[in-house]
FIKOLZA-1660 file (N, C-alpha, C; in steps of 0.1 Angstrom, whole numbers, plus 5000, padded with zeros to 4 digits):
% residues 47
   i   px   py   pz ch aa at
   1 9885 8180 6235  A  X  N
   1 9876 8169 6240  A  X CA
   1 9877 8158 6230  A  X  C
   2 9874 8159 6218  A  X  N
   2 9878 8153 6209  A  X CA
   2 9893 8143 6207  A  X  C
   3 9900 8149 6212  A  X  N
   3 9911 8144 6212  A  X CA
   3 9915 8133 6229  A  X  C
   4 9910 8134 6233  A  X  N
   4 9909 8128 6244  A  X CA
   4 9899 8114 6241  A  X  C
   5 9891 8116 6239  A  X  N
   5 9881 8105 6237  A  X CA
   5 9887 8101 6224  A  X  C
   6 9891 8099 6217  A  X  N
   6 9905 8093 6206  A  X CA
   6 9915 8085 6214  A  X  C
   7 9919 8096 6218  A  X  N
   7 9930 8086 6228  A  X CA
   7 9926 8074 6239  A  X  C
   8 9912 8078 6243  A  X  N
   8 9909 8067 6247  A  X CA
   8 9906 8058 6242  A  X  C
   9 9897 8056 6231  A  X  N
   9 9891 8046 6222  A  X CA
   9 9904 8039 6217  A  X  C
  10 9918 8045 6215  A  X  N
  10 9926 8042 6204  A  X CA
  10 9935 8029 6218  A  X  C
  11 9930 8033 6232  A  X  N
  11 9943 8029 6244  A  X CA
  11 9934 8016 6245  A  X  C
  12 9916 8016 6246  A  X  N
  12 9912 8006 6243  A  X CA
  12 9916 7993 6234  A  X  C
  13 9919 7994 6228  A  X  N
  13 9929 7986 6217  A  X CA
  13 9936 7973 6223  A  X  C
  14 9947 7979 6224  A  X  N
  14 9955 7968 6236  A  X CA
  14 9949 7962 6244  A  X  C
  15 9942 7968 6252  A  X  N
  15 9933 7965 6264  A  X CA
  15 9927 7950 6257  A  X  C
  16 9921 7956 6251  A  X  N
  16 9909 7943 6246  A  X CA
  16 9916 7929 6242  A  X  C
  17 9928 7929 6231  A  X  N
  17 9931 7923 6227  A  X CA
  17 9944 7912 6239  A  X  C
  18 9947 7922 6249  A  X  N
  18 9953 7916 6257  A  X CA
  18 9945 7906 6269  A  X  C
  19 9933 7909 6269  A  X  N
  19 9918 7901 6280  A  X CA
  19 9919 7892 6270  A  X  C
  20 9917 7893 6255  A  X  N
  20 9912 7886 6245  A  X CA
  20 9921 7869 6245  A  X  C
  21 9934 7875 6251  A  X  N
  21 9946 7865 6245  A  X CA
  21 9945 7854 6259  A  X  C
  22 9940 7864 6270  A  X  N
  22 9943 7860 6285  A  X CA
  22 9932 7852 6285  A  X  C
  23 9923 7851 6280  A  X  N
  23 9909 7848 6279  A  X CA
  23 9910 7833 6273  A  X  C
  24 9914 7834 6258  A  X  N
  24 9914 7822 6254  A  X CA
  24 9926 7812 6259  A  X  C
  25 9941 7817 6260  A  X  N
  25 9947 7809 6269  A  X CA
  25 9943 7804 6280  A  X  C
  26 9937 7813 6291  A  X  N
  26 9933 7802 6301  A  X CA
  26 9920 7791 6296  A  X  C
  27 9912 7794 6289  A  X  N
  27 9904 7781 6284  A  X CA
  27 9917 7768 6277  A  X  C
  28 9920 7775 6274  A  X  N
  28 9928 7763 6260  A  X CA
  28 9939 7757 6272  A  X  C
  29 9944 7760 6286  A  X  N
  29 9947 7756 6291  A  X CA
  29 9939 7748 6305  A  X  C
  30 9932 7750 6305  A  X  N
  30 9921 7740 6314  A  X CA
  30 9926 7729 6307  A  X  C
  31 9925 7718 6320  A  X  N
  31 9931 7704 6320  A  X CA
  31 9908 7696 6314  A  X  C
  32 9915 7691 6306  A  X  N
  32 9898 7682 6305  A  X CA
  32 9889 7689 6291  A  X  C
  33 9882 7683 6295  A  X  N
  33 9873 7687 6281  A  X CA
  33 9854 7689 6288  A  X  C
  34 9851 7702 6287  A  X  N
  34 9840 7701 6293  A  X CA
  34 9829 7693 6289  A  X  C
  35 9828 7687 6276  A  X  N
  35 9813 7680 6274  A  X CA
  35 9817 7668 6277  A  X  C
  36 9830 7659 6276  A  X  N
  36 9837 7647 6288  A  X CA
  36 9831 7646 6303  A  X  C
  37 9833 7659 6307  A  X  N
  37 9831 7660 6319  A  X CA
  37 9814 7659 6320  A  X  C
  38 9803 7669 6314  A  X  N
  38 9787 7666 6313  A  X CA
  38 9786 7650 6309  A  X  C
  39 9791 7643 6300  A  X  N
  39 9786 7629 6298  A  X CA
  39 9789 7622 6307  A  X  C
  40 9799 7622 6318  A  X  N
  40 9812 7610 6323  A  X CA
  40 9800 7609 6334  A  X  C
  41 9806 7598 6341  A  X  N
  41 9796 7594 6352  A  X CA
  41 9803 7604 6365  A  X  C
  42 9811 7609 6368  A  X  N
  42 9822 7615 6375  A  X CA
  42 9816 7631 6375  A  X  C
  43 9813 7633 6368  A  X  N
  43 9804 7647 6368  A  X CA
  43 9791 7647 6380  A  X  C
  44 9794 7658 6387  A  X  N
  44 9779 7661 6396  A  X CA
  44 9767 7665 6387  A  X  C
  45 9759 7659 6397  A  X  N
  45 9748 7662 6391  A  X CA
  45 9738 7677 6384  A  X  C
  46 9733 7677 6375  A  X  N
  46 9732 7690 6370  A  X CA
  46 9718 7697 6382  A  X  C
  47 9719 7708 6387  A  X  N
  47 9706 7714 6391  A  X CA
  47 9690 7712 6388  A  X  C
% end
């Protein structure tokens, strides 16, 4: 049992670090700058 729950925690690893990479690439690749977009007149109105 022990050894299972190891291997899990250890397959976690990749996992995380691969969301991690996918995560900050798609931000860093959004076109714009979000606080640009809150100041600009072009921005909808907030709620």
């Amino acid at each position: 049992m022990a050894k299972f729950i190891l291997v899990r925690l250890l397959g976690t690893i990749p996992v995380l670090l691969g969301v991690s990479i996918l995560v900050f690439s798609m931000v860093r690749l959004v076109p714009g700058d979000p606080i640009d977009m809150m100041f600009s007149n072009l921005a909808p109105p907030s709620p």
